[in-house]
Phi, psi and omega in degrees: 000135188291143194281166173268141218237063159354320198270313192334311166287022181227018178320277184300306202304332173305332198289293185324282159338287145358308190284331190285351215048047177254350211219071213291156204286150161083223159254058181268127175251118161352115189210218192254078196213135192322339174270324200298319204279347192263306170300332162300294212296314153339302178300300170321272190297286212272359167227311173309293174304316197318294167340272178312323169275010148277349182281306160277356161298333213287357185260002165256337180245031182272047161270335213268121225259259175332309173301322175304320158294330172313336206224314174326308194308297183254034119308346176258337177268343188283317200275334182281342154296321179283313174308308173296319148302340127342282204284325164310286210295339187292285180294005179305341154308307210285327191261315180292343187258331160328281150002313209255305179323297162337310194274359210284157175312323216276340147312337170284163158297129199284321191235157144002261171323278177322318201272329174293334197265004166250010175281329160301307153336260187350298187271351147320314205268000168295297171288018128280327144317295194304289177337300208282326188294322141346284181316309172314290150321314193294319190292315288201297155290326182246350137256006160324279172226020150351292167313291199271012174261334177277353170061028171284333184297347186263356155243021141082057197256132186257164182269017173228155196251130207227193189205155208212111178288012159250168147311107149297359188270014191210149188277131027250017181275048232219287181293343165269313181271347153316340192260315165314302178310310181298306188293328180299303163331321185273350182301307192308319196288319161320306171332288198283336174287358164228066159229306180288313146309329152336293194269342169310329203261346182288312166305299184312310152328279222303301168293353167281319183278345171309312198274357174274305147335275189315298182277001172268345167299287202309358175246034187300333202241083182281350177182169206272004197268314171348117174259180164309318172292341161275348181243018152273320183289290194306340165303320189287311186282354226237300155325318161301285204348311187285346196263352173297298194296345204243024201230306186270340183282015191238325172260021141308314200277319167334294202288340174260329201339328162268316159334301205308317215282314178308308154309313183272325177304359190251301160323317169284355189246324208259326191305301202300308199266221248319351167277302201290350183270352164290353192261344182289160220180301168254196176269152205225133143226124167313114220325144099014327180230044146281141186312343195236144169256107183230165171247151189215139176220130184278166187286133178287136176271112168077024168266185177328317160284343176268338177295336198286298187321316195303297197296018191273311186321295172310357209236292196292332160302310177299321164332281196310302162329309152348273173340292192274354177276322145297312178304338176271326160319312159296331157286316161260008158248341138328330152277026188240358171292341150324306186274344135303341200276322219247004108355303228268199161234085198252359175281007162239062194269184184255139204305320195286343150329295182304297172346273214284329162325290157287359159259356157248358169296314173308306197273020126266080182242329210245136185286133183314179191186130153289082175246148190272090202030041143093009179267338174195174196251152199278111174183176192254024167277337179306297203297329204262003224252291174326304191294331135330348181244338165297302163352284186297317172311279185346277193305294180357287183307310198315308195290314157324292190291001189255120184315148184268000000 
């Protein structure tokens, strides 16, 4: 049977990476070499500086409620991007050797049949992918050009709100650094969607491989010529086999582990302020005797910018979703290995046979669980939780921002 060829299907999200300097070409690592000096510079310029002069705006508009919140919501997702491009690069051995695993014999589908029975895997996690990247784009177009569909470009309105050591109110530093604000923003925004499809497809592996597991437990027995010694070697391959996945699935977790706890705290914060900046409604211009001359104009109801907001909301739900959907997936067809083994048609075995059987039946008793440095778990009791906690920050702004 012709082998499966795992990385294919992760084919663009490499490209992306690549293109970013997140992916040195080949088995290629960071070294002293010309993609290393290009992923710095990338890094640099189009996610640190961006990250930094907004960040120091937030200490000239810190009076103001709404500017602050205005910059915050994706200012926490931008440094939780930059944080995720870290760990690429600290960990690119660990993900090149992930890379390389993947492709190994004992991971492929033995059949047909197998190969047909992971493609729903597959193609999920393929149509969460295309969503959050869409979503991304759109979000992506309407803080683009907001300014110039709101026709705000004419009082030197940039689509972020940022501090600068020059005037930016003037031509052509008007047109450059708005022409900055875009490219940093599509770096970021790549960045993150394949960083983030990256661990979704690792999860998605894992889970994948339960079910490859699962039918080859319940086909342990193919005919009746089968001696003991033979359903002992295939017991045995079918034991690694469960102990591999659960080998990679520990250094898969290594490598996001701190990302998870970091994403959802950022994701339940930013989901909450970007909801409460859909309520703003009229226009703010920000005091005259701030050190800096900025402007701050609040979301408009259906203009460019409350669309930037909505697909913004929509984008970071699905990011969090992501997650937890695999991870609830992986949890639950790991559980589903016990009701495989006794599946299988093991009642004319041999008693040591029946043993080892049931003693590896115990010890998949209890289902993998994904977790984010050991305070919760990737599943989808996690997803509503969040959004319950988006919830709360919303009413929070409110109750704060409504006059008494």
């Amino acid at each position: 049977m012709e082998r499966m060829d795992w990385k294919s299907n992760f084919r663009l999200n490499f490209l992306m990476l690549k293109v970013l300097g997140l992916w040195p070409p080949g088995d290629e690592l960071y070294g002293h070499s010309f993609y290393t000096l290009y992923a710095s510079i990338v890094t640099a310029i189009f996610q640190v500086g961006h990250i930094f002069f907004q960040t120091v705006n937030l200490y000239f508009i810190r009076d103001d409620l709404q500017a602050v919140t205005g910059t915050i919501f994706i200012l926490l997702s931008k440094t939780a991007v930059t944080l995720k491009s870290y760990c690429v690069f600290k960990n690119m051995k660990m993900l090149k050797q992930l890379m390389t695993t993947i492709e190994s014999d004992q991971f492929q589908p033995k059949n047909n049949t197998q190969k047909k029975l992971i493609q729903p895997t597959i193609a999920a996690w393929k149509m969460t992918f295309w969503a959050f990247l869409i979503l991304n784009i759109a979000c992506l177009f309407f803080w683009s050009f907001f300014p110039i569909f709101d026709k705000t470009f004419k009082e030197f309105r940039l689509p972020f709100l940022a501090w600068y050591p020059y005037n930016y109110k003037t031509s052509p530093q008007y047109e450059f650094t708005y022409l900055y604000q875009v490219v940093a923003t599509h770096v970021l925004a790549a960045a993150n969607v394949s960083n983030d499809a990256l661990i979704a497809a690792l999860n998605m592996f894992v889970a994948a491989q339960f079910e490859i597991l699962c039918d080859d437990l319940r086909n342990l027995r193919q005919g009746d010529q089968e001696n003991s010694m033979d359903m002992t070697k295939k017991l045995k391959t079918r034991i690694n086999h469960h102990r591999e996945i659960l080998k990679f699935a520990d250094q898969a977790n290594e490598f996001y582990n701190w990302l998870l706890f970091v994403q959802f705290f950022v994701g339940g914060v930013s989901i909450g302020l970007a909801m409460f900046q859909l309520t703003v409604v009229s226009l703010l211009t920000l005091s005259s005797v701030l050190p800096i001359d900025c402007s701050f104009i609040e979301v408009v109801p259906f203009s460019s910018e409350f669309f930037s907001h909505v697909s913004y909301a929509n984008a970071i739900s699905v990011e969090v979703f992501m997650y937890c959907w695999f991870g609830n997936d992986i949890e639950f067809k790991s559980s589903k290995l016990p009701y495989a083994v006794f599946e299988c048609d093991w009642t004319g075995w041999s008693p040591e046979v029946k043993k080892n059987l049931i003693i590896f039946a115990l010890r998949v008793q209890r289902s993998l669980q994904i977790s984010a440095l050991g305070l919760f778990y990737l599943n989808l009791d996690t997803f509503v939780r969040i959004l319950r906690t988006a919830w709360s920050y919303f009413a929070l702004l409110r109750q704060v921002n409504t006059p008494a």
